[in-house]
N, C-alpha and C positions, 0 to 999 in steps of 0.2 A: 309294909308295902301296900297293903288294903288300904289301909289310909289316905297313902298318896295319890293311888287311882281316883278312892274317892272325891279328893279335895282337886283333881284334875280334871276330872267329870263335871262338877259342879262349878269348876271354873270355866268349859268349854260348853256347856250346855245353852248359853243366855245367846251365844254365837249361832250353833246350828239352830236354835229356835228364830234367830232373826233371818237369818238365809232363808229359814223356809217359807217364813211369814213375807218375808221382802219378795221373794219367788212370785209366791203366789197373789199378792197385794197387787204388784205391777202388770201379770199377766192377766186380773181380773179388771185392771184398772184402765186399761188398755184397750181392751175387749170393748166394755161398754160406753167409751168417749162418746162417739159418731150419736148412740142412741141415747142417751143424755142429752145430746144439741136438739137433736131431731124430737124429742120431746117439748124442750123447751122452744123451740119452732112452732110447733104447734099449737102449744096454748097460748101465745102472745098472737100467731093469727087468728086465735078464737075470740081473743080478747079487742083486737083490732075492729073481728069484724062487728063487735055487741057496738062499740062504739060512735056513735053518733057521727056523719059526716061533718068535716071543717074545725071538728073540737082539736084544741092545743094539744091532748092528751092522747089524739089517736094520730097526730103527725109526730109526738113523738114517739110514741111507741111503732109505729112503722120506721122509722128511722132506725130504732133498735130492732127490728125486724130485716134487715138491711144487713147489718153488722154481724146478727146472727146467722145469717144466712152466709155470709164472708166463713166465719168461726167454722161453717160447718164443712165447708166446700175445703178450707183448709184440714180439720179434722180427717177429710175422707182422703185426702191427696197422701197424709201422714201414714194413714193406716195402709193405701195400696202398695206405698214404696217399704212398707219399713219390713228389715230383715236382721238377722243375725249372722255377725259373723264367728262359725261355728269356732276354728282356730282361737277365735278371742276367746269365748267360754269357756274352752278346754282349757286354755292356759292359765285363764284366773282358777279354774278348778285344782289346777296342778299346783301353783304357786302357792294358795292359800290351802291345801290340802297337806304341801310340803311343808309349811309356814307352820301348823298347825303340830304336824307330825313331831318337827323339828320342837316345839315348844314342849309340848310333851313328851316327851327323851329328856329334854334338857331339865324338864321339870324332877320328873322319876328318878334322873342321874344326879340332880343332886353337884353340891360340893363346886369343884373348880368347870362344871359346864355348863352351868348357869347364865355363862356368857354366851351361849347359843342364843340366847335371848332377842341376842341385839341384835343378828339376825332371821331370826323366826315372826319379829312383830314386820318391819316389814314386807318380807313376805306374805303375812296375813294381810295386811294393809291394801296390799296392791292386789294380790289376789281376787279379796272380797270384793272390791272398789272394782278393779278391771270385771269379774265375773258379773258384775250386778248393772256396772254399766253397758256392756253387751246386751247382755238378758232384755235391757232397757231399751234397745234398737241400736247404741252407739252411733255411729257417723251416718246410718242411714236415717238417722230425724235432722241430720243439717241440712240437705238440701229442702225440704220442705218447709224448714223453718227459716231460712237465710229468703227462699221466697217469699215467705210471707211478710219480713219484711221489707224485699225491698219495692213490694208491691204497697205496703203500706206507707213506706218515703217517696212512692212516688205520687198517691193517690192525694196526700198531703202538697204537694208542690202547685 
C-alpha cells in the first residue's frame, strides 16, 4: 500500500509543481509587461536623441519609437481591463482537483477501476487548461486584443 502512495505521489507531483510554477510565472509575467515597454521606450529615446539630425538611422529608429509607443499604450489598456472571472477558477480547481482525486482512487483501487482513468484525465485536462486560462485574464484580453487589431487593419488601409 506504501508503495502505491508512493508511485502516486511521484506520479502527481511534476503536476502540482507546474501549476505552481505556471501560477506564479503568469502573475509575475503580467505584472511587469507595461515596465518592460516603458524601459525599452526609453532607451531608444536616449538613443534617438545622441543621434545626429537627418541621419537614416535616427528616422528609423524614431519610427520604432512610434510602434513602441503603440505596444505600450496597448500594453496598459490590457493591464486596466483585465480581470478574473472567479467562477471560472473555482471550476477548473474543482474539476482538475476531481480529476485528480479520481485518478488516484483509481490508481490505489487497482484491478477492474482502472477504467476511472478515462474519466479522470479529462477532467484533469480541462480543469488545468480552464484554471490556468482564467488565472491568465481569459475573455477579459479579447477585447483589447481584437482592438488592437482592428486598429492595426485600419491604420494599414
Amino acid at each position: 500500500m506504501k508503495d502505491t502512495i508512493t508511485q502516486v505521489a511521484t506520479a502527481f507531483s511534476p503536476i502540482v509543481i507546474a501549476l505552481i510554477t505556471g501560477y506564479f510565472g503568469a502573475r509575475l509575467g503580467r505584472r511587469t509587461r507595461s515596465d518592460q515597454i516603458m524601459e525599452r521606450l526609453k532607451s531608444e529615446v536616449e538613443a534617438s536623441e545622441a543621434m545626429p539630425v537627418g541621419s537614416v538611422a535616427k528616422e528609423t529608429l524614431l519610427a520604432r519609437l512610434d510602434s513602441t509607443a503603440l505596444k505600450y499604450e496597448e500594453t496598459c489598456q490590457q493591464e486596466d481591463t483585465f480581470s478574473r472571472d472567479t467562477f471560472g477558477v473555482i471550476l477548473g480547481l474543482i474539476l482538475g482537483g476531481t480529476g485528480i482525486a479520481l485518478g488516484i482512487w483509481a490508481a490505489l483501487a487497482g484491478g477492474a477501476h482502472l477504467w476511472w482513468w478515462v474519466a479522470a484525465i479529462p477532467l484533469i485536462v480541462f480543469g488545468v487548461s480552464g484554471f490556468f486560462y482564467e488565472m491568465a485574464g481569459g475573455k477579459s484580453l479579447q477585447p483589447a486584443t481584437s482592438a488592437a487589431t482592428s486598429d492595426s487593419t485600419s491604420s494599414s488601409n
